[in-house]
C-alpha positions as CSV (number, residue, x, y, z in Angstrom):
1,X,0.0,0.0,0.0
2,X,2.9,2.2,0.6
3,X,4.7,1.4,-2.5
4,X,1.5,2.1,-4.7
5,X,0.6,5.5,-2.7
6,X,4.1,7.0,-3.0
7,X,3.7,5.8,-7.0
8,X,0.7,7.7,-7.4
9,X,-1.5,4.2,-8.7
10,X,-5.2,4.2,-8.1
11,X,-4.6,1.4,-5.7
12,X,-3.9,2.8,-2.9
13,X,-7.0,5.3,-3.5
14,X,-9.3,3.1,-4.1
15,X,-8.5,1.0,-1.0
16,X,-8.9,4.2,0.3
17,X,-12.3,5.6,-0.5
18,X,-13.6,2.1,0.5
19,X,-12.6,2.1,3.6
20,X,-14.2,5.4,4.4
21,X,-17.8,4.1,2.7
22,X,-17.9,1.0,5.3
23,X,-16.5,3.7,8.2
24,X,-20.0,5.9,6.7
25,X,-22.0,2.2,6.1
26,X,-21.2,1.0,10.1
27,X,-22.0,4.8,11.5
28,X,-25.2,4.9,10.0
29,X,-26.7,2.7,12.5
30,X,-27.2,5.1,14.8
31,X,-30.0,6.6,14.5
32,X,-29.8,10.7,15.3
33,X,-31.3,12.8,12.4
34,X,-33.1,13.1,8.6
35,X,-30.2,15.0,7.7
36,X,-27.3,13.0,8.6
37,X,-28.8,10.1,7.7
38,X,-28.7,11.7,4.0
39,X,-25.3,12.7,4.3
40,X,-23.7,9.5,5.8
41,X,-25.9,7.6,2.8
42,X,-24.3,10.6,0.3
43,X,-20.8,9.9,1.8
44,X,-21.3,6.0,1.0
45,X,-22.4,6.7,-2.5
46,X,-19.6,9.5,-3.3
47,X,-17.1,7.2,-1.7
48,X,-17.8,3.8,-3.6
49,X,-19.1,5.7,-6.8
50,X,-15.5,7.4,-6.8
51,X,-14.3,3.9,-6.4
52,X,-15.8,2.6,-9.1
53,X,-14.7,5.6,-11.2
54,X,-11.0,5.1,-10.7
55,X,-10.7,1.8,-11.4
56,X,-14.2,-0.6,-12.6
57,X,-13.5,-3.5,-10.4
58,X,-14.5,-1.9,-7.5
59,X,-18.5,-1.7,-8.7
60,X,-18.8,-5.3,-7.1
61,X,-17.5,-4.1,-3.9
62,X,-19.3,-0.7,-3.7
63,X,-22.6,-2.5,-4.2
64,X,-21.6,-4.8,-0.8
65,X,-21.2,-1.4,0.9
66,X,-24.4,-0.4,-0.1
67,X,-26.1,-2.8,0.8
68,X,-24.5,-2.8,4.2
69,X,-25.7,0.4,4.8
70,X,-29.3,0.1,4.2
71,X,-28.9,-3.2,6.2
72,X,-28.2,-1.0,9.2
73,X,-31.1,0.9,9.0
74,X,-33.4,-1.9,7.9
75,X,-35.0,-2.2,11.5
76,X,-35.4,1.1,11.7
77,X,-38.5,1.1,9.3
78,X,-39.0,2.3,5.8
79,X,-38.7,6.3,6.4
80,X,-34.7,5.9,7.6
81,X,-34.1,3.5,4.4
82,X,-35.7,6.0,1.8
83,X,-33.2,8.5,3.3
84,X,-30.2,6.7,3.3
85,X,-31.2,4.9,0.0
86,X,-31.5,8.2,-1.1
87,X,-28.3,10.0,-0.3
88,X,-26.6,6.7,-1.4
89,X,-28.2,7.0,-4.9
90,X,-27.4,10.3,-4.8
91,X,-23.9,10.3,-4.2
92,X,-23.6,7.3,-6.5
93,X,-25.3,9.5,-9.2
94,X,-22.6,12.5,-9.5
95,X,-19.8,9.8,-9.6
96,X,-21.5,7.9,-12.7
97,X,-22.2,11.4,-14.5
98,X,-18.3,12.1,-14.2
99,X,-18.2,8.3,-15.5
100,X,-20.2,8.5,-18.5
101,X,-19.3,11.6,-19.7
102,X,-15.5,10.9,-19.9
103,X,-16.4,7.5,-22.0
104,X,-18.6,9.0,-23.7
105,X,-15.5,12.0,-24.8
106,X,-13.2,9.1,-25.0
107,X,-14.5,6.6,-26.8
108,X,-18.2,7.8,-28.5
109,X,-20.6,5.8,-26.0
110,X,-21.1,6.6,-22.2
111,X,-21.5,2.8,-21.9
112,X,-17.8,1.6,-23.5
113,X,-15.1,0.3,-20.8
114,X,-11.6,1.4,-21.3
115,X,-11.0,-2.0,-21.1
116,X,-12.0,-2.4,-24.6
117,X,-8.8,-0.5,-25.9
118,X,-6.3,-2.1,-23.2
119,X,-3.2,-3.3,-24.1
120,X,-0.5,-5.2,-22.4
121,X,2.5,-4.7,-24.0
122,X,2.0,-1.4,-25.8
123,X,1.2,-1.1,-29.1
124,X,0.4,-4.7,-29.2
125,X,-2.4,-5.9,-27.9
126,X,-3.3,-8.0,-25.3
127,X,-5.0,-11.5,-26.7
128,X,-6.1,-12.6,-23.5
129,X,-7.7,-9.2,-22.8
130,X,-10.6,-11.1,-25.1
131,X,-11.2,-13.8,-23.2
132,X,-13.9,-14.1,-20.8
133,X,-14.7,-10.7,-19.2
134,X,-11.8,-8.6,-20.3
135,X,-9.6,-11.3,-19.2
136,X,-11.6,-12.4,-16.3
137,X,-12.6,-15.9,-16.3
138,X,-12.7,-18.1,-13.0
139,X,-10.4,-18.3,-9.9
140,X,-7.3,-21.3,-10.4
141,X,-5.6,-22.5,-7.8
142,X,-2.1,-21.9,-8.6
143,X,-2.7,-18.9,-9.0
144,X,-4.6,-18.4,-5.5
145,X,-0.9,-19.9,-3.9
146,X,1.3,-17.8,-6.0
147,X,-0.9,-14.6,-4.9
148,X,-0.8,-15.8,-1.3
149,X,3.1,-17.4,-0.9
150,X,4.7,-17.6,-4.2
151,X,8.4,-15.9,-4.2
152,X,7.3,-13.8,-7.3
153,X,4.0,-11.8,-6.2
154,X,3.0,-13.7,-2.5
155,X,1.1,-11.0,-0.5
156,X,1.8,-13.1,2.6
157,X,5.6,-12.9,2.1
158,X,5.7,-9.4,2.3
159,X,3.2,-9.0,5.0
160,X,3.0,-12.1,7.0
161,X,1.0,-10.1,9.7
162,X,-2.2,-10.4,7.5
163,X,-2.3,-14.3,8.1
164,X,-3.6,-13.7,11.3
165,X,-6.1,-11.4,10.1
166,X,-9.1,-14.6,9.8
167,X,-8.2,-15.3,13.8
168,X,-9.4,-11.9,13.9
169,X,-12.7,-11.9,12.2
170,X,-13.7,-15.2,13.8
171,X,-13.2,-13.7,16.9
172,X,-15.2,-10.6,16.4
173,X,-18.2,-12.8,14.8
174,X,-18.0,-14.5,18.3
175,X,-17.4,-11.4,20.4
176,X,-19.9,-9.1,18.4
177,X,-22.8,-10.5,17.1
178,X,-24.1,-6.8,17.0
179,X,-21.5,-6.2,14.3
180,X,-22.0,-9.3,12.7
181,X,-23.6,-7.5,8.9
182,X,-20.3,-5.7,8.8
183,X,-18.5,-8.5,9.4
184,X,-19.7,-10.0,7.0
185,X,-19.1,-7.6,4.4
186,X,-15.3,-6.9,5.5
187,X,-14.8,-10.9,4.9
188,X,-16.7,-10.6,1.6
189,X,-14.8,-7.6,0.3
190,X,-11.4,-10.2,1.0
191,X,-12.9,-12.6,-0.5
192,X,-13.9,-11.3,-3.7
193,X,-10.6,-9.3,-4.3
194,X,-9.1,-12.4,-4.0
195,X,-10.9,-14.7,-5.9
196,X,-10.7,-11.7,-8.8
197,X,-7.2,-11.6,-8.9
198,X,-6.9,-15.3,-9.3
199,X,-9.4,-15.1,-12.3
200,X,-7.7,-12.6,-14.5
201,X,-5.2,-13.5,-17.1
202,X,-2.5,-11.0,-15.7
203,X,-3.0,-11.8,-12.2
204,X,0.7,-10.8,-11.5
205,X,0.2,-7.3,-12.1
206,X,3.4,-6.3,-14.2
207,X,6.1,-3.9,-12.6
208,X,4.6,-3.9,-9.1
209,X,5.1,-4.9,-5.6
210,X,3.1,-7.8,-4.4
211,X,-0.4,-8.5,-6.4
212,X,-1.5,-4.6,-6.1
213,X,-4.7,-6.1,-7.2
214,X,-5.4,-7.4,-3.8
215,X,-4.6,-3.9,-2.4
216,X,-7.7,-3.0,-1.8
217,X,-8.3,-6.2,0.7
218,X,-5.7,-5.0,2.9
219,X,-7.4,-2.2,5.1
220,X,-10.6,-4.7,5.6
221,X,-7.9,-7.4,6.7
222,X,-5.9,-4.7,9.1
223,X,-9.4,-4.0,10.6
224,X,-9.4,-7.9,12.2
225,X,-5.6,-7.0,13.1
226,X,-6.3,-4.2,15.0
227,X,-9.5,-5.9,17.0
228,X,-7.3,-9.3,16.9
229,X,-5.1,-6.9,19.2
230,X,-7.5,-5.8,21.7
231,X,-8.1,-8.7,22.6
232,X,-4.4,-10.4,22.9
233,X,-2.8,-11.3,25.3
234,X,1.0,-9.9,25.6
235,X,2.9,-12.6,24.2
236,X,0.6,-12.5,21.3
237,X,0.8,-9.4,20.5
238,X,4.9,-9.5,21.1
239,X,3.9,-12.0,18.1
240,X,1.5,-9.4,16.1
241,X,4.5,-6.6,16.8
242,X,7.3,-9.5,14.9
243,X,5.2,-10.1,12.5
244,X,4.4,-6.4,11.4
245,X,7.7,-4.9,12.1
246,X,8.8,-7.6,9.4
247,X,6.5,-6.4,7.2
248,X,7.1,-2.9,7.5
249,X,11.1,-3.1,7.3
250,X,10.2,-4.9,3.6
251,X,7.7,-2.2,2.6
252,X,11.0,0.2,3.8
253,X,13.3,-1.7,1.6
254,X,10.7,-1.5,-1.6
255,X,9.7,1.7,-1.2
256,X,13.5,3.0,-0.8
257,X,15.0,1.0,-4.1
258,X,12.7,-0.1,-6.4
259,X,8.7,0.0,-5.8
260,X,8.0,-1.6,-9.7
261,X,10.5,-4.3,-9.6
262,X,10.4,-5.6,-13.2
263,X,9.1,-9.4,-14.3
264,X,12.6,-10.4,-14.9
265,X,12.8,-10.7,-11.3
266,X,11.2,-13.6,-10.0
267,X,12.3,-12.8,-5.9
268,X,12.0,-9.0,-5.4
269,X,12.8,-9.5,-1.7
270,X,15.4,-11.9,-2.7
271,X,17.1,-10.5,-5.8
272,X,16.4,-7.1,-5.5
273,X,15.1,-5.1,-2.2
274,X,17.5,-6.6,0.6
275,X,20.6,-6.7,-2.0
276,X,20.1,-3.0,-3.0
277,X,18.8,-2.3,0.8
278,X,22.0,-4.1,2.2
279,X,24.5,-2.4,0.1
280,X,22.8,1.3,0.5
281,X,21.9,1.4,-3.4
282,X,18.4,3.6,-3.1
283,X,16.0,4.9,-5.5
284,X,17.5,3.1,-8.2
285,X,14.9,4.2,-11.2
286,X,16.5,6.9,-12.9
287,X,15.3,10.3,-11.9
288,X,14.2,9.2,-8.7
289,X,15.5,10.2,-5.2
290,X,14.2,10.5,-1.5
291,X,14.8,13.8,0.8
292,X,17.7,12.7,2.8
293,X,19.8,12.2,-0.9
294,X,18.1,15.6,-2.1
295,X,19.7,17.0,1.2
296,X,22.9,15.5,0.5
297,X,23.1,12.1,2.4
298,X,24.2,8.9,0.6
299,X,23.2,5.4,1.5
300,X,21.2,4.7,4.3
301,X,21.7,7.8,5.6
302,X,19.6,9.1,3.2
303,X,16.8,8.0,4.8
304,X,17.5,9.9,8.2
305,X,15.0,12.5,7.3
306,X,12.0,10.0,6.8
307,X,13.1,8.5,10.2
308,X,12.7,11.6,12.0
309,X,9.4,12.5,10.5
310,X,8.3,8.8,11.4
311,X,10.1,10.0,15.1
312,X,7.8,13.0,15.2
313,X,4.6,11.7,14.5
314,X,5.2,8.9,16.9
315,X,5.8,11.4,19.8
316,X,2.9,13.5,18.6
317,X,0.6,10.5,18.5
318,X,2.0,9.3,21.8
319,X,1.3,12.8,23.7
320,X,-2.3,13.2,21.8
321,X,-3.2,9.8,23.0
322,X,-1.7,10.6,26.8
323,X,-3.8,14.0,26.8
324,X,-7.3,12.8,25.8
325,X,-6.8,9.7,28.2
326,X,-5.7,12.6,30.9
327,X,-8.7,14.8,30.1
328,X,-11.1,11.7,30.3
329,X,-9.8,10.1,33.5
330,X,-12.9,9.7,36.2
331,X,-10.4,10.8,39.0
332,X,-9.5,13.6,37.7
333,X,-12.7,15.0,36.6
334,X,-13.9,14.0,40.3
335,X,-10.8,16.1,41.4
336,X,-12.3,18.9,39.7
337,X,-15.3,18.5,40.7
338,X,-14.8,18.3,44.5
């Protein structure tokens, strides 16, 4: 996720916007007012309709978020679900106006994918992108374990933190049978990123790190993390803390060399990130450089200046977090008030 937002690719948006239409979907369940029942339904349907926008495969998942949403106010009776329907559809509607009018000034028709004029290997184009659904057909296998754990593109080689992540959801549909719908959704969101990856022809994703076409199943997994943490004890979360610091120090190591290594390279962490890591050889793509080399510094001390900003927003988060628990502490507030 790193790699791809520092790139600019859609990936990391897109994982993004979803995230904030379930945060909208789960807070509409309280029930407070007509109008912010609109706006939290508008914020779902901006948030998944701009999902959709940047890249099509996200439709399947807004339409789980949708849903979600209008399951939380189902009990509610008919009057909440005509508002929140409504500022969904609403939201939904300005995104697929945008949509439609670009196709229609790109290619002559408001309903024509871009897909139709993709290409692979520029100018020739891609064969397979004719098969199936623009090179979706049905989830293999091998490709599932190479997505997961193969050397070349494993997600779970890079972030081995996110194989916990189903401990975590069964958990919290034992612990929470309130939040069981959004459950539910979270799981289905994994699922069906994953099972769409291992359907399409290029499942590998070209220059990239990891399958970025699982990138948007990442923050749904983290949310089972975080929970999963709650409710460890310490010498599983000494094992949670391993497992991401791992993960992090890799996402370091991409970021800092090479964040597209190429297809010739059939170990990035193995052939390229450590190696260039190890020997202090960073932003390898020509034209590229970090702040540290901008400011002078060679090697890994190059990348003193990112520590530092990493140090201060630590100590920041650290002294917000010790001031609210300070200003919400029932002793002192019965201090004050004796």
């Amino acid at each position: 996720m790193w790699s791809y937002a520092t790139l600019f690719r859609s990936h990391a948006t897109v994982a993004a916007l979803l995230l904030f239409a379930f945060a909208g979907a789960l807070t509409v369940r309280d029930v407070h007012s007509p109008r912010r029942d609109l706006l939290l339904g508008a914020a779902v349907g901006l948030a998944t309709g701009w999902a959709t926008v940047t890249e099509y495969p996200a439709a399947p998942a807004a339409a789980i978020l949708a849903v979600l949403a209008l399951i939380h106010v189902w009990p509610s009776g008919p009057t909440r679900i005509q508002r929140v329907a409504a500022g969904v559809t609403a939201g939904a509607l300005i995104c697929a106006v945008v949509l439609f009018s670009y196709q229609y000034l790109a290619f002559g028709s408001p309903f024509c994918l871009s897909y139709a004029y993709s290409t692979y290997n520029v100018p020739s184009p891609a064969p397979e992108m004719g098969n199936g659904l623009f090179g979706l057909t049905y989830p293999r296998f091998w490709i599932l374990r190479e997505l997961l754990v193969g050397r070349y593109r494993g997600l779970l080689l890079l972030a081995p933190v996110l194989t916990l992540a189903p401990i975590g959801f069964v958990q919290l549909w034992r612990r929470r049978p309130d939040l069981r719908p959004s459950i539910a959704a979270a799981a289905a969101l994994a699922v069906y990123y994953l099972l769409l990856n291992a359907s399409y022809k290029y499942w590998d994703g070209g220059y990239s790190t990891g399958p970025r076409h699982l990138s948007p199943l990442v923050p749904f997994l983290c949310l089972a993390l975080g929970l999963l943490w709650t409710w460890s004890r310490p010498v599983h979360r000494a094992a949670l803390v391993v497992l991401a610091l791992y993960g992090i120090v890799v996402a370091l190591m991409a970021v800092s060399t090479e964040p597209m290594p190429g297809t010739e390279v059939k170990s990035p962490l193995q052939e390229l990130f450590w190696p260039a890591f190890r020997s202090g050889h960073l932003a390898l793509r020509e034209g590229t450089f970090n702040l540290g080399q901008l400011a002078g510094l060679h090697g890994l001390a190059s990348l003193l200046p990112l520590l530092l900003i990493w140090t201060i927003g630590l100590a920041s988060w650290v002294w917000l977090k010790d001031k609210t628990r300070t200003a919400h502490d029932p002793l002192k507030i019965l201090k004050i008030g004796c």
